[in-house]
Kinemage of the C-alpha trace (Angstrom):
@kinemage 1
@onewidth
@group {chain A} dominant
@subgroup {mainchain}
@vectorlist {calphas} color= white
{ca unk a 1} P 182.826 152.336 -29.383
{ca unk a 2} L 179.822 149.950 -29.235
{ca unk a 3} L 177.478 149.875 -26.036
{ca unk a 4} L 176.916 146.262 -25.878
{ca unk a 5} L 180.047 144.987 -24.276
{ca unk a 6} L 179.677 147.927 -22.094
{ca unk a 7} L 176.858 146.779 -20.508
{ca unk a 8} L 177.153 143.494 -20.319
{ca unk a 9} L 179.784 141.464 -18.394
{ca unk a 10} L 180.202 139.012 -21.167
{ca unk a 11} L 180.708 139.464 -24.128
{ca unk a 12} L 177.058 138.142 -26.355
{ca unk a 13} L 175.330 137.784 -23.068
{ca unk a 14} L 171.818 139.464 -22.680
{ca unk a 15} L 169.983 140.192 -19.843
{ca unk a 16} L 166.401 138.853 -20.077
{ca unk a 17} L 163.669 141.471 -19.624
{ca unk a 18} L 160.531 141.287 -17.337
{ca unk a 19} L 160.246 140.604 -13.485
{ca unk a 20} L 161.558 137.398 -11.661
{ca unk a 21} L 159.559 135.326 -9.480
{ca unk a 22} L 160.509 136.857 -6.327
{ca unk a 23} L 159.078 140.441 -7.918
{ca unk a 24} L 155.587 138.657 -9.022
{ca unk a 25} L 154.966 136.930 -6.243
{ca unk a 26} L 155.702 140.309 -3.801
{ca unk a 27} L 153.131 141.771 -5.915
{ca unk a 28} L 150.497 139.255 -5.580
{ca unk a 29} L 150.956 139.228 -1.674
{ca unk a 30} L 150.247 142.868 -1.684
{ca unk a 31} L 147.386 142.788 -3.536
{ca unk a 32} L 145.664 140.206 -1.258
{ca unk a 33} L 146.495 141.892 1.486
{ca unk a 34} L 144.748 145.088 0.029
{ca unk a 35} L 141.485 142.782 -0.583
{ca unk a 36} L 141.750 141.164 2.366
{ca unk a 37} L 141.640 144.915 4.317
{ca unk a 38} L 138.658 145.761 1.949
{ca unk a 39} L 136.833 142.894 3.037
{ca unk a 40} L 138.023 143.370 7.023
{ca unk a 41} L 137.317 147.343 6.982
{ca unk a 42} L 134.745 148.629 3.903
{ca unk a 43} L 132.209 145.438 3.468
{ca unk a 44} L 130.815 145.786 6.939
{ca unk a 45} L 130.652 150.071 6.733
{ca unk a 46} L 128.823 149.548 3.401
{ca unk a 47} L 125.735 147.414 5.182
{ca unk a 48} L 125.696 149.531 8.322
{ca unk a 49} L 125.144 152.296 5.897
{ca unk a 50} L 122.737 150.880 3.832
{ca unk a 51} L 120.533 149.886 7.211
{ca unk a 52} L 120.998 153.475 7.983
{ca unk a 53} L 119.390 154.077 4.555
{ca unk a 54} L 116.797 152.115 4.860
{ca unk a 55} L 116.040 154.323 8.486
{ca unk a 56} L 116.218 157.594 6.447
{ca unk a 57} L 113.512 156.109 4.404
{ca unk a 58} L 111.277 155.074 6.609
{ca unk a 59} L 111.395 158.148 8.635
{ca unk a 60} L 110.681 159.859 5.605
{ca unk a 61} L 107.639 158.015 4.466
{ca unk a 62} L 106.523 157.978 8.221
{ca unk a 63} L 106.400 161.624 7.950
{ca unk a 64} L 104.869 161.253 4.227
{ca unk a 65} L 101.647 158.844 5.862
{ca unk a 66} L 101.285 161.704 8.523
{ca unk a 67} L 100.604 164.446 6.478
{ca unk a 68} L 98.450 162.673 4.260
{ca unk a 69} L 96.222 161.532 7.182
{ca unk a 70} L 96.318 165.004 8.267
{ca unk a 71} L 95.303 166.459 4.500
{ca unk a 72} L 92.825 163.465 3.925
{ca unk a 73} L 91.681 162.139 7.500
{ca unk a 74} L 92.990 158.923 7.216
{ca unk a 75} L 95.959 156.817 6.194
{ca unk a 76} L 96.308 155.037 2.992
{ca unk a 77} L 94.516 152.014 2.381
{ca unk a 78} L 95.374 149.401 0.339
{ca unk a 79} L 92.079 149.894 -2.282
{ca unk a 80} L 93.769 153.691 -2.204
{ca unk a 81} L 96.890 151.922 -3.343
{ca unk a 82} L 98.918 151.814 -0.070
{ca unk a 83} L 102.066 153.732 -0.399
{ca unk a 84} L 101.526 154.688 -4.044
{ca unk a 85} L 98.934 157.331 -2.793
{ca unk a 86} L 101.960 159.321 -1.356
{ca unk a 87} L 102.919 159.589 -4.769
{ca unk a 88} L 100.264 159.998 -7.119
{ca unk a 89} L 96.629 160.659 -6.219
{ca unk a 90} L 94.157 157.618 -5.598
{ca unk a 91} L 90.839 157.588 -6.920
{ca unk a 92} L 88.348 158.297 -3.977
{ca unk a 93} L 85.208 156.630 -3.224
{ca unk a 94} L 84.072 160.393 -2.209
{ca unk a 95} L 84.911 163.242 -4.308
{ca unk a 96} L 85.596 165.726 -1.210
{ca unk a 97} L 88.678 163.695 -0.280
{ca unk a 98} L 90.201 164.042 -3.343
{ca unk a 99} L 90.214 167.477 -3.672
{ca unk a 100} L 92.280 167.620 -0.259
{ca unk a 101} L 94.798 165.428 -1.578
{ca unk a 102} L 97.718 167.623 -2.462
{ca unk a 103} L 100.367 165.215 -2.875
{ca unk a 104} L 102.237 164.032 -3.561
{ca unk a 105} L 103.617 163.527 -0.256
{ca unk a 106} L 106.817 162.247 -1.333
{ca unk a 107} L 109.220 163.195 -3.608
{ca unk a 108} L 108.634 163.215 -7.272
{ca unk a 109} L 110.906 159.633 -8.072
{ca unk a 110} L 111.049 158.229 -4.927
{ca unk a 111} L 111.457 154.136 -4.848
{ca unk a 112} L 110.176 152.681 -2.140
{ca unk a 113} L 112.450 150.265 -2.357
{ca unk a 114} L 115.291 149.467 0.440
{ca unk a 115} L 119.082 149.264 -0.701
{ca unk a 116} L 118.360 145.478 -1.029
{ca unk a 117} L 115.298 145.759 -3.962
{ca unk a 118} L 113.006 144.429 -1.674
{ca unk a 119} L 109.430 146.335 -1.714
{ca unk a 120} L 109.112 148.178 1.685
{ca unk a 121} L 106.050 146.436 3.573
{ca unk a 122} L 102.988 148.702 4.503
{ca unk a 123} L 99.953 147.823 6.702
{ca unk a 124} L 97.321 149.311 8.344
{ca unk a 125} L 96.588 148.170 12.173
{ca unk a 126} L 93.407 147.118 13.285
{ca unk a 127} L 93.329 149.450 16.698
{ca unk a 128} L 89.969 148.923 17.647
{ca unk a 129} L 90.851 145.278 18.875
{ca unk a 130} L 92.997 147.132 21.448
{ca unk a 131} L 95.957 144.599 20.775
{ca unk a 132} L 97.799 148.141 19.773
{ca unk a 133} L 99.786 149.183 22.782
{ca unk a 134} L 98.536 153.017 24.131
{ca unk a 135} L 100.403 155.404 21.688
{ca unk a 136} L 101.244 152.791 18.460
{ca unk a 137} L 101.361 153.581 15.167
{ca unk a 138} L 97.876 153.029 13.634
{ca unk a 139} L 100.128 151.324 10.615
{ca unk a 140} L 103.426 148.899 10.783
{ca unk a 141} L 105.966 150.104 8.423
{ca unk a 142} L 109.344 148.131 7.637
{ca unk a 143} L 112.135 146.801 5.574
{ca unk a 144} L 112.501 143.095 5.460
{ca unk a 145} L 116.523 143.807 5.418
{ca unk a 146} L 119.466 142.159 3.653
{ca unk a 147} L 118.589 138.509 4.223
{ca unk a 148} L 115.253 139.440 1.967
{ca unk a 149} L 113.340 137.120 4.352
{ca unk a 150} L 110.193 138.762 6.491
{ca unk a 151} L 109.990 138.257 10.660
{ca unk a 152} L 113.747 138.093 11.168
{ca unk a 153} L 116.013 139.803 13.402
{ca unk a 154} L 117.271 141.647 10.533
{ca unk a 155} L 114.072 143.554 9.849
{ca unk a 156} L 113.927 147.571 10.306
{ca unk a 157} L 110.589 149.120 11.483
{ca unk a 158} L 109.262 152.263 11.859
{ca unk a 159} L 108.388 152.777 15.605
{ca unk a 160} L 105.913 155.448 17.171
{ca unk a 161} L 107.978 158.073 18.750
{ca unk a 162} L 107.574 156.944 22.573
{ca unk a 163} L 108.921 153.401 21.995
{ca unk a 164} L 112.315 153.396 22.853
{ca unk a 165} L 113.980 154.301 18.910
{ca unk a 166} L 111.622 155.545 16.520
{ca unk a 167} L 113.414 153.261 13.808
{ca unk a 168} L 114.660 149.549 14.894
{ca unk a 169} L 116.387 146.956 13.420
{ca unk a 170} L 120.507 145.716 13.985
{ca unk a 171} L 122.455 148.166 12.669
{ca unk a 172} L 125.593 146.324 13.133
{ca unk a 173} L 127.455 148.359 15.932
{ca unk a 174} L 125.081 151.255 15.803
């Protein structure tokens, strides 16, 4: 008994393998419908949490600059290398502050980068101009956010604890 005319209505007729148009095109709809629901629902979680990030790091380098002002008397200036002296110890005009550096302040490894590559932006105030308002940060600290472009309403700063958040910047439905 052969199998061919068995499985087959006609006799020499084959039935073509692979998927018909209907089958391909069901396919492709699916899959755009997948990206199109990765775009709608994950895309936007993904920036809120790298803004959130970028507030973890902040607050952590915040914390950093305070205990080095408290071991050293002073915050970071930029001849002591700015934010690189929470890392690795700057070489001090006087002797007696560097032997109460005992950094670093920050983890071993730490970028001080935000999620976007961009360097974070340290400065020290001027507060003896009195521009600060009563309870400032002696120092602005911030991220100059996705758009990579300083001054924008995209920007996340490090606050002083009284303002209203200690960390701001548009968090995208925070």
């Amino acid at each position: 008994m052969k199998l061919k005319p068995l499985l087959s209505a006609k006799p020499g007729f084959r039935r073509a393998a692979g998927f018909t148009l209907i089958e391909i095109l069901l396919v492709i709809v699916i899959i755009l419908l997948l990206a199109g629901a990765l775009v709608v629902f994950v895309l936007p979680q993904q920036e809120g949490a790298e803004k959130n990030t970028t507030r973890l790091l902040l607050n952590g380098v915040g914390t950093a600059l305070d205990t080095y002002r408290l071991n050293i008397g002073h915050y970071p200036s930029e001849q002591e290398g700015g934010l690189d002296a929470l890392l690795k110890k700057p070489s001090f005009e006087n002797e007696r502050l560097g032997e109460k550096w005992i950094g670093p302040y920050l983890k071993p490894g730490t970028r001080l980068d935000d999620p976007w590559g961009h360097k974070l932006r340290y400065e020290l105030t001027d507060r003896s101009g009195g521009d600060e308002k009563k309870g400032g940060l002696p120092y602005k600290l911030s991220s100059i956010g996705p758009d990579g472009q300083p001054d924008t309403d995209d920007d996340i700063r490090l606050m002083a604890e009284n303002d209203k958040d200690s960390v701001t910047g548009n968090a995208g439905g925070k």
